[in-house]
C-alpha positions as CSV (number, residue, x, y, z in Angstrom):
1,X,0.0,0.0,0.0
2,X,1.3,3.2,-0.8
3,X,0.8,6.3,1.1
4,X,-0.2,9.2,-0.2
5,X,1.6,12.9,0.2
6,X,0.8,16.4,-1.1
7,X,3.2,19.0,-0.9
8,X,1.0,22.4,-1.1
9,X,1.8,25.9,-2.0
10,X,-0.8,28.1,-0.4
11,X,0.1,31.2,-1.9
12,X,0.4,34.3,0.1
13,X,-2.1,32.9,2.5
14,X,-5.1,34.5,2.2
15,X,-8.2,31.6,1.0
16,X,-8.9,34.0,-2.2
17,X,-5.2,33.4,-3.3
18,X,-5.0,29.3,-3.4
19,X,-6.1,27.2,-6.2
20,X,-9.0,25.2,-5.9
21,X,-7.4,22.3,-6.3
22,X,-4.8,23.2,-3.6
23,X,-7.7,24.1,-1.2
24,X,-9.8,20.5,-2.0
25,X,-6.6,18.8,-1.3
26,X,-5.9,20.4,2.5
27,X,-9.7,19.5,3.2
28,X,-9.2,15.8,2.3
29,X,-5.8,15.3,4.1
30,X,-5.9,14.1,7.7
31,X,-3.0,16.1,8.9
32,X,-1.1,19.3,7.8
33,X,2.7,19.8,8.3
34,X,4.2,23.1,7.9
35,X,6.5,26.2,9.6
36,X,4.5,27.9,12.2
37,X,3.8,31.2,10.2
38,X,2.1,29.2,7.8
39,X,0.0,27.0,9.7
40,X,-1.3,30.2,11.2
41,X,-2.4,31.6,7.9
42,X,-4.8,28.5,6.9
43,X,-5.6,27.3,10.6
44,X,-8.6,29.0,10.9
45,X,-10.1,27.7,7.2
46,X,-9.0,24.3,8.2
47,X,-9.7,24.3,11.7
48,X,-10.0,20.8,13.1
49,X,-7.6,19.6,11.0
50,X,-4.4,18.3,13.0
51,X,-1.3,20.7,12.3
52,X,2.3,19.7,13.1
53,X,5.6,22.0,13.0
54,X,9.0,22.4,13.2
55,X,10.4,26.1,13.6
56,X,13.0,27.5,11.4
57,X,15.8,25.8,10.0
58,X,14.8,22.4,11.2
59,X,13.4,21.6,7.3
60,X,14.8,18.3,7.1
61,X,13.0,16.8,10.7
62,X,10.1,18.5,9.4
63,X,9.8,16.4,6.1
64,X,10.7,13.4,8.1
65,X,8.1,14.0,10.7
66,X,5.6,14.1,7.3
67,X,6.2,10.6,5.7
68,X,6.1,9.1,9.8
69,X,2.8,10.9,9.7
70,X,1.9,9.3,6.0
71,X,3.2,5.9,7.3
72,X,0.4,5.9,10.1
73,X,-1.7,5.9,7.6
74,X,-3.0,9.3,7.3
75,X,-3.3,11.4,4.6
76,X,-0.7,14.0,4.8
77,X,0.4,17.5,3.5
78,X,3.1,19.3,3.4
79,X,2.3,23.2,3.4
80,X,4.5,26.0,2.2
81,X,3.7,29.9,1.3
82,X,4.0,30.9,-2.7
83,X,4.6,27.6,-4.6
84,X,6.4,24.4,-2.8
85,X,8.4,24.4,-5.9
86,X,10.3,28.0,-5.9
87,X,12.7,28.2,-3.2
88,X,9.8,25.8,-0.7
89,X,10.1,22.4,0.7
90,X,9.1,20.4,-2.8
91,X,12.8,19.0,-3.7
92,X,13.8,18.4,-0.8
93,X,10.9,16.1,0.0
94,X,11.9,14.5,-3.3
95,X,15.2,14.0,-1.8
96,X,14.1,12.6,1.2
97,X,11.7,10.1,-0.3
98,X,14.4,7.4,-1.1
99,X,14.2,6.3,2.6
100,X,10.0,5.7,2.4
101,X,9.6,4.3,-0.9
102,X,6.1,3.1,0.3
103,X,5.2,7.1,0.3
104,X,4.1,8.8,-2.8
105,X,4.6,12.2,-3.7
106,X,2.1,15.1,-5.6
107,X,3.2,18.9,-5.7
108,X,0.1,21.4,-5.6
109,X,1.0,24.5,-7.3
110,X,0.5,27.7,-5.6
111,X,0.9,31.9,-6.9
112,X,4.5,32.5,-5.9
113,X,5.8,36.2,-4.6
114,X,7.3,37.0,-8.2
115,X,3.5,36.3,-9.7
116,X,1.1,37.7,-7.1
117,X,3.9,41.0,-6.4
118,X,3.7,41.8,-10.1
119,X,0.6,41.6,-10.1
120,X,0.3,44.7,-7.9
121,X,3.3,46.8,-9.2
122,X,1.7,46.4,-12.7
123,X,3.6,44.3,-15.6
124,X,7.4,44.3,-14.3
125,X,8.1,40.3,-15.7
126,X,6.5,40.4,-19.0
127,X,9.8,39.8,-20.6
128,X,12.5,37.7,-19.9
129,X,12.8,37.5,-16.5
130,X,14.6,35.4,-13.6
131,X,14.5,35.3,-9.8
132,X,17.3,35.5,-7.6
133,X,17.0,34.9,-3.6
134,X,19.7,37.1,-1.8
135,X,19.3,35.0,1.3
136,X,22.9,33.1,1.7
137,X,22.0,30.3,4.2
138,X,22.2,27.4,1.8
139,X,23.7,29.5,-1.2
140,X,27.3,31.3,-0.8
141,X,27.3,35.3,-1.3
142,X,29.9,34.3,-4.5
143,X,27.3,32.4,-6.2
144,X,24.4,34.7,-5.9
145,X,27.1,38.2,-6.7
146,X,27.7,36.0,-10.1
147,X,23.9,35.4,-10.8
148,X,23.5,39.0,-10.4
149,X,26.2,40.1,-13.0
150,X,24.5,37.5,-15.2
151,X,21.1,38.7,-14.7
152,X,22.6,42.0,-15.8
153,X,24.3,41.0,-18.6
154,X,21.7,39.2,-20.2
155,X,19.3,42.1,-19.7
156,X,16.9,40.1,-17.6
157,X,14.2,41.6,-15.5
158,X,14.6,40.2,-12.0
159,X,13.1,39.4,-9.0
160,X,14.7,39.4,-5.6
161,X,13.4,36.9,-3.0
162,X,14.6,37.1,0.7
163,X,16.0,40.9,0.1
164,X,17.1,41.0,3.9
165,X,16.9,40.2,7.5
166,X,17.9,41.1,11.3
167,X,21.7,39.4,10.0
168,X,21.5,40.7,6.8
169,X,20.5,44.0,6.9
170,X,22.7,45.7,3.7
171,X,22.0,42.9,1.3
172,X,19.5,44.4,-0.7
173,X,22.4,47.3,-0.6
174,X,24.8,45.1,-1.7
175,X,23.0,43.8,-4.3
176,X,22.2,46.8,-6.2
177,X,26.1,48.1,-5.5
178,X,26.5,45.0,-7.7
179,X,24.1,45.6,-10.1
180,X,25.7,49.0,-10.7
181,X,28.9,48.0,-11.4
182,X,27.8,45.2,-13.8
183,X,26.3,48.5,-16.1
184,X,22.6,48.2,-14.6
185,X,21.7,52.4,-14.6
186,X,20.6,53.9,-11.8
187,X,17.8,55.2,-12.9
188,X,16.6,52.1,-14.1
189,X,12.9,51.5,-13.2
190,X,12.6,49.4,-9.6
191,X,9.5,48.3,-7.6
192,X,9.2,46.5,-4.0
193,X,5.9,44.9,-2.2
194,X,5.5,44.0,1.3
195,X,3.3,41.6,2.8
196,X,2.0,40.5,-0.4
197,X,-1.7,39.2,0.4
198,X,-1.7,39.8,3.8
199,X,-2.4,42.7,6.3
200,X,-0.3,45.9,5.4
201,X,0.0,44.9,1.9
202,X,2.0,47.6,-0.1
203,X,3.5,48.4,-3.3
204,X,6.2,50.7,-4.1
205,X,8.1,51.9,-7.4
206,X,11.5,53.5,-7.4
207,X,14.6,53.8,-9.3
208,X,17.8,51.3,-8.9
209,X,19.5,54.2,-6.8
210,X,16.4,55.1,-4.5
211,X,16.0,51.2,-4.3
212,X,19.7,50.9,-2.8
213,X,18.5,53.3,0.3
214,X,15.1,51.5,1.0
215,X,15.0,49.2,4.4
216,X,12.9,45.9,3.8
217,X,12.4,42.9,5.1
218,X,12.0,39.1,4.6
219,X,8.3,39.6,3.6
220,X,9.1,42.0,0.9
221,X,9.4,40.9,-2.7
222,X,11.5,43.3,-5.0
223,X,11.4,43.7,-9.1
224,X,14.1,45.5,-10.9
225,X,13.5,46.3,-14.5
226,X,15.4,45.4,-17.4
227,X,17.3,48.0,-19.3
228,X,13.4,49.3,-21.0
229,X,11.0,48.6,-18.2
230,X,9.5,51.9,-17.5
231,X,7.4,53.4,-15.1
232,X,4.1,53.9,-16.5
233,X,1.1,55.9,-14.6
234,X,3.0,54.6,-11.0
235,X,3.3,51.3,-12.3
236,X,6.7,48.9,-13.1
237,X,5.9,48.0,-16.9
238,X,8.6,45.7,-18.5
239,X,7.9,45.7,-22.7
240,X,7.3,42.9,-24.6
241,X,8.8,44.9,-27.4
242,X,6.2,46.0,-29.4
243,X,6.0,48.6,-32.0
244,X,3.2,51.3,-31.4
Protein backbone atom coordinates (compact mmCIF):
# COMPACT_ATOMS: atom_id res chain seq x y z
CA UNK A 1 0.00 0.00 0.00
CA UNK A 2 1.26 3.20 -0.77
CA UNK A 3 0.82 6.25 1.14
CA UNK A 4 -0.19 9.19 -0.25
CA UNK A 5 1.57 12.87 0.19
CA UNK A 6 0.75 16.38 -1.14
CA UNK A 7 3.17 18.95 -0.92
CA UNK A 8 1.03 22.43 -1.11
CA UNK A 9 1.85 25.91 -1.99
CA UNK A 10 -0.75 28.09 -0.36
CA UNK A 11 0.09 31.23 -1.86
CA UNK A 12 0.43 34.28 0.07
CA UNK A 13 -2.14 32.93 2.55
CA UNK A 14 -5.05 34.52 2.16
CA UNK A 15 -8.22 31.64 1.01
CA UNK A 16 -8.88 33.96 -2.21
CA UNK A 17 -5.24 33.44 -3.25
CA UNK A 18 -5.04 29.27 -3.45
CA UNK A 19 -6.05 27.20 -6.18
CA UNK A 20 -9.02 25.19 -5.89
CA UNK A 21 -7.36 22.26 -6.27
CA UNK A 22 -4.76 23.21 -3.59
CA UNK A 23 -7.75 24.11 -1.21
CA UNK A 24 -9.78 20.54 -1.96
CA UNK A 25 -6.56 18.78 -1.33
CA UNK A 26 -5.90 20.35 2.55
CA UNK A 27 -9.68 19.49 3.18
CA UNK A 28 -9.21 15.78 2.31
CA UNK A 29 -5.85 15.28 4.07
CA UNK A 30 -5.85 14.14 7.74
CA UNK A 31 -3.01 16.08 8.88
CA UNK A 32 -1.07 19.29 7.83
CA UNK A 33 2.67 19.85 8.29
CA UNK A 34 4.16 23.06 7.92
CA UNK A 35 6.53 26.18 9.61
CA UNK A 36 4.48 27.90 12.20
CA UNK A 37 3.76 31.17 10.16
CA UNK A 38 2.06 29.19 7.78
CA UNK A 39 0.03 26.98 9.68
CA UNK A 40 -1.29 30.21 11.15
CA UNK A 41 -2.35 31.63 7.88
CA UNK A 42 -4.78 28.46 6.92
CA UNK A 43 -5.62 27.34 10.58
CA UNK A 44 -8.57 29.03 10.87
CA UNK A 45 -10.12 27.74 7.17
CA UNK A 46 -8.97 24.26 8.16
CA UNK A 47 -9.66 24.25 11.69
CA UNK A 48 -10.03 20.85 13.06
CA UNK A 49 -7.59 19.61 11.04
CA UNK A 50 -4.35 18.27 13.03
CA UNK A 51 -1.35 20.72 12.34
CA UNK A 52 2.31 19.69 13.11
CA UNK A 53 5.56 22.05 13.02
CA UNK A 54 9.02 22.37 13.21
CA UNK A 55 10.42 26.11 13.55
CA UNK A 56 13.01 27.47 11.41
CA UNK A 57 15.81 25.77 9.99
CA UNK A 58 14.79 22.44 11.18
CA UNK A 59 13.35 21.60 7.28
CA UNK A 60 14.78 18.25 7.10
CA UNK A 61 13.00 16.83 10.68
CA UNK A 62 10.13 18.45 9.39
CA UNK A 63 9.79 16.41 6.05
CA UNK A 64 10.67 13.35 8.14
CA UNK A 65 8.09 14.02 10.66
CA UNK A 66 5.56 14.10 7.27
CA UNK A 67 6.21 10.64 5.68
CA UNK A 68 6.07 9.12 9.75
CA UNK A 69 2.78 10.88 9.68
CA UNK A 70 1.86 9.28 6.05
CA UNK A 71 3.19 5.94 7.33
CA UNK A 72 0.39 5.92 10.13
CA UNK A 73 -1.74 5.91 7.64
CA UNK A 74 -3.03 9.30 7.27
CA UNK A 75 -3.27 11.40 4.58
CA UNK A 76 -0.67 13.99 4.79
CA UNK A 77 0.42 17.51 3.52
CA UNK A 78 3.14 19.29 3.43
CA UNK A 79 2.27 23.22 3.39
CA UNK A 80 4.53 26.01 2.24
CA UNK A 81 3.74 29.89 1.26
CA UNK A 82 3.97 30.92 -2.68
CA UNK A 83 4.57 27.62 -4.59
CA UNK A 84 6.36 24.41 -2.82
CA UNK A 85 8.43 24.36 -5.89
CA UNK A 86 10.26 27.96 -5.87
CA UNK A 87 12.70 28.19 -3.19
CA UNK A 88 9.84 25.78 -0.69
CA UNK A 89 10.09 22.40 0.72
CA UNK A 90 9.13 20.42 -2.83
CA UNK A 91 12.81 19.01 -3.72
CA UNK A 92 13.80 18.35 -0.76
CA UNK A 93 10.93 16.08 -0.05
CA UNK A 94 11.87 14.54 -3.26
CA UNK A 95 15.20 13.95 -1.82
CA UNK A 96 14.14 12.60 1.17
CA UNK A 97 11.65 10.05 -0.34
CA UNK A 98 14.42 7.38 -1.12
CA UNK A 99 14.17 6.33 2.60
CA UNK A 100 9.96 5.74 2.37
CA UNK A 101 9.62 4.33 -0.90
CA UNK A 102 6.11 3.13 0.26
CA UNK A 103 5.22 7.08 0.26
CA UNK A 104 4.11 8.77 -2.78
CA UNK A 105 4.56 12.22 -3.71
CA UNK A 106 2.10 15.09 -5.63
CA UNK A 107 3.23 18.86 -5.66
CA UNK A 108 0.09 21.37 -5.57
CA UNK A 109 1.00 24.47 -7.26
CA UNK A 110 0.47 27.65 -5.56
CA UNK A 111 0.88 31.90 -6.86
CA UNK A 112 4.53 32.49 -5.93
CA UNK A 113 5.81 36.22 -4.57
CA UNK A 114 7.29 36.96 -8.15
CA UNK A 115 3.54 36.31 -9.74
CA UNK A 116 1.14 37.73 -7.15
CA UNK A 117 3.95 40.97 -6.38
CA UNK A 118 3.71 41.81 -10.12
CA UNK A 119 0.61 41.58 -10.10
CA UNK A 120 0.26 44.73 -7.92
CA UNK A 121 3.27 46.81 -9.18
CA UNK A 122 1.67 46.45 -12.68
CA UNK A 123 3.61 44.30 -15.58
CA UNK A 124 7.41 44.30 -14.29
CA UNK A 125 8.10 40.28 -15.72
CA UNK A 126 6.53 40.36 -19.03
CA UNK A 127 9.81 39.85 -20.63
CA UNK A 128 12.52 37.69 -19.88
CA UNK A 129 12.77 37.54 -16.49
CA UNK A 130 14.63 35.44 -13.62
CA UNK A 131 14.48 35.26 -9.77
CA UNK A 132 17.29 35.51 -7.64
CA UNK A 133 16.99 34.93 -3.61
CA UNK A 134 19.73 37.11 -1.76
CA UNK A 135 19.32 34.98 1.29
CA UNK A 136 22.88 33.13 1.66
CA UNK A 137 22.00 30.34 4.21
CA UNK A 138 22.21 27.37 1.84
CA UNK A 139 23.74 29.50 -1.20
CA UNK A 140 27.30 31.30 -0.78
CA UNK A 141 27.34 35.29 -1.32
CA UNK A 142 29.86 34.30 -4.45
CA UNK A 143 27.27 32.43 -6.20
CA UNK A 144 24.35 34.65 -5.91
CA UNK A 145 27.13 38.15 -6.71
CA UNK A 146 27.73 35.97 -10.08
CA UNK A 147 23.89 35.41 -10.80
CA UNK A 148 23.46 39.04 -10.38
CA UNK A 149 26.23 40.13 -12.98
CA UNK A 150 24.52 37.50 -15.18
CA UNK A 151 21.07 38.71 -14.74
CA UNK A 152 22.61 41.99 -15.79
CA UNK A 153 24.28 41.01 -18.60
CA UNK A 154 21.68 39.21 -20.16
CA UNK A 155 19.33 42.11 -19.70
CA UNK A 156 16.86 40.08 -17.61
CA UNK A 157 14.17 41.59 -15.46
CA UNK A 158 14.59 40.21 -12.04
CA UNK A 159 13.15 39.40 -8.97
CA UNK A 160 14.71 39.43 -5.61
CA UNK A 161 13.35 36.92 -2.96
CA UNK A 162 14.61 37.12 0.71
CA UNK A 163 16.01 40.87 0.06
CA UNK A 164 17.15 41.01 3.88
CA UNK A 165 16.89 40.22 7.52
CA UNK A 166 17.89 41.11 11.31
CA UNK A 167 21.74 39.42 10.05
CA UNK A 168 21.54 40.67 6.78
CA UNK A 169 20.48 44.02 6.95
CA UNK A 170 22.69 45.68 3.73
CA UNK A 171 22.05 42.88 1.27
CA UNK A 172 19.50 44.44 -0.67
CA UNK A 173 22.36 47.34 -0.56
CA UNK A 174 24.75 45.10 -1.65
CA UNK A 175 23.02 43.80 -4.31
CA UNK A 176 22.18 46.78 -6.18
CA UNK A 177 26.08 48.11 -5.54
CA UNK A 178 26.48 44.97 -7.68
CA UNK A 179 24.08 45.63 -10.13
CA UNK A 180 25.74 49.03 -10.71
CA UNK A 181 28.94 47.96 -11.38
CA UNK A 182 27.75 45.21 -13.78
CA UNK A 183 26.27 48.52 -16.10
CA UNK A 184 22.59 48.17 -14.59
CA UNK A 185 21.68 52.38 -14.63
CA UNK A 186 20.55 53.90 -11.80
CA UNK A 187 17.82 55.21 -12.89
CA UNK A 188 16.56 52.11 -14.11
CA UNK A 189 12.93 51.48 -13.19
CA UNK A 190 12.60 49.37 -9.65
CA UNK A 191 9.51 48.27 -7.59
CA UNK A 192 9.15 46.52 -4.02
CA UNK A 193 5.93 44.93 -2.23
CA UNK A 194 5.49 44.04 1.28
CA UNK A 195 3.32 41.64 2.82
CA UNK A 196 2.00 40.54 -0.38
CA UNK A 197 -1.72 39.17 0.41
CA UNK A 198 -1.70 39.80 3.77
CA UNK A 199 -2.40 42.68 6.31
CA UNK A 200 -0.28 45.85 5.38
CA UNK A 201 0.02 44.93 1.95
CA UNK A 202 2.03 47.56 -0.11
CA UNK A 203 3.52 48.41 -3.27
CA UNK A 204 6.17 50.66 -4.06
CA UNK A 205 8.06 51.92 -7.37
CA UNK A 206 11.54 53.47 -7.37
CA UNK A 207 14.56 53.77 -9.34
CA UNK A 208 17.75 51.32 -8.88
CA UNK A 209 19.47 54.19 -6.84
CA UNK A 210 16.42 55.10 -4.50
CA UNK A 211 16.00 51.22 -4.34
CA UNK A 212 19.72 50.95 -2.78
CA UNK A 213 18.55 53.27 0.32
CA UNK A 214 15.12 51.53 0.96
CA UNK A 215 14.99 49.22 4.41
CA UNK A 216 12.92 45.89 3.81
CA UNK A 217 12.41 42.89 5.15
CA UNK A 218 11.99 39.07 4.60
CA UNK A 219 8.32 39.64 3.65
CA UNK A 220 9.14 41.96 0.89
CA UNK A 221 9.44 40.94 -2.65
CA UNK A 222 11.54 43.34 -5.03
CA UNK A 223 11.41 43.74 -9.06
CA UNK A 224 14.12 45.48 -10.86
CA UNK A 225 13.48 46.32 -14.53
CA UNK A 226 15.44 45.44 -17.42
CA UNK A 227 17.29 47.99 -19.30
CA UNK A 228 13.42 49.34 -21.03
CA UNK A 229 10.96 48.57 -18.18
CA UNK A 230 9.51 51.90 -17.52
CA UNK A 231 7.44 53.43 -15.12
CA UNK A 232 4.07 53.90 -16.46
CA UNK A 233 1.13 55.91 -14.61
CA UNK A 234 3.02 54.64 -10.96
CA UNK A 235 3.35 51.27 -12.32
CA UNK A 236 6.70 48.92 -13.09
CA UNK A 237 5.86 48.04 -16.95
CA UNK A 238 8.65 45.75 -18.47
CA UNK A 239 7.94 45.67 -22.67
CA UNK A 240 7.35 42.87 -24.64
CA UNK A 241 8.84 44.94 -27.44
CA UNK A 242 6.24 46.02 -29.37
CA UNK A 243 5.96 48.61 -32.00
CA UNK A 244 3.23 51.29 -31.41
Amino acid sequence: MKHEIYIVGIGPGAEEMMTEQALRVLEECDVIVGYTVYLKLISGRFAGKEFLSTPMKQEIERCHLCFREAQKGKKAAMVCSGDAGVYGMASLMYEISADYPDCTLTVVPGITAAVSGAALLGAPLNHDFCVISLSDLLTPWERIEARLRAAVMGDFAIALYNPSSKKRADYLKRACDILLEAGADGKRACGYVENIGRDGETAHTCTLAELREKEVNMFTTVFIGNSQSQLIGGKLITKRGYRL
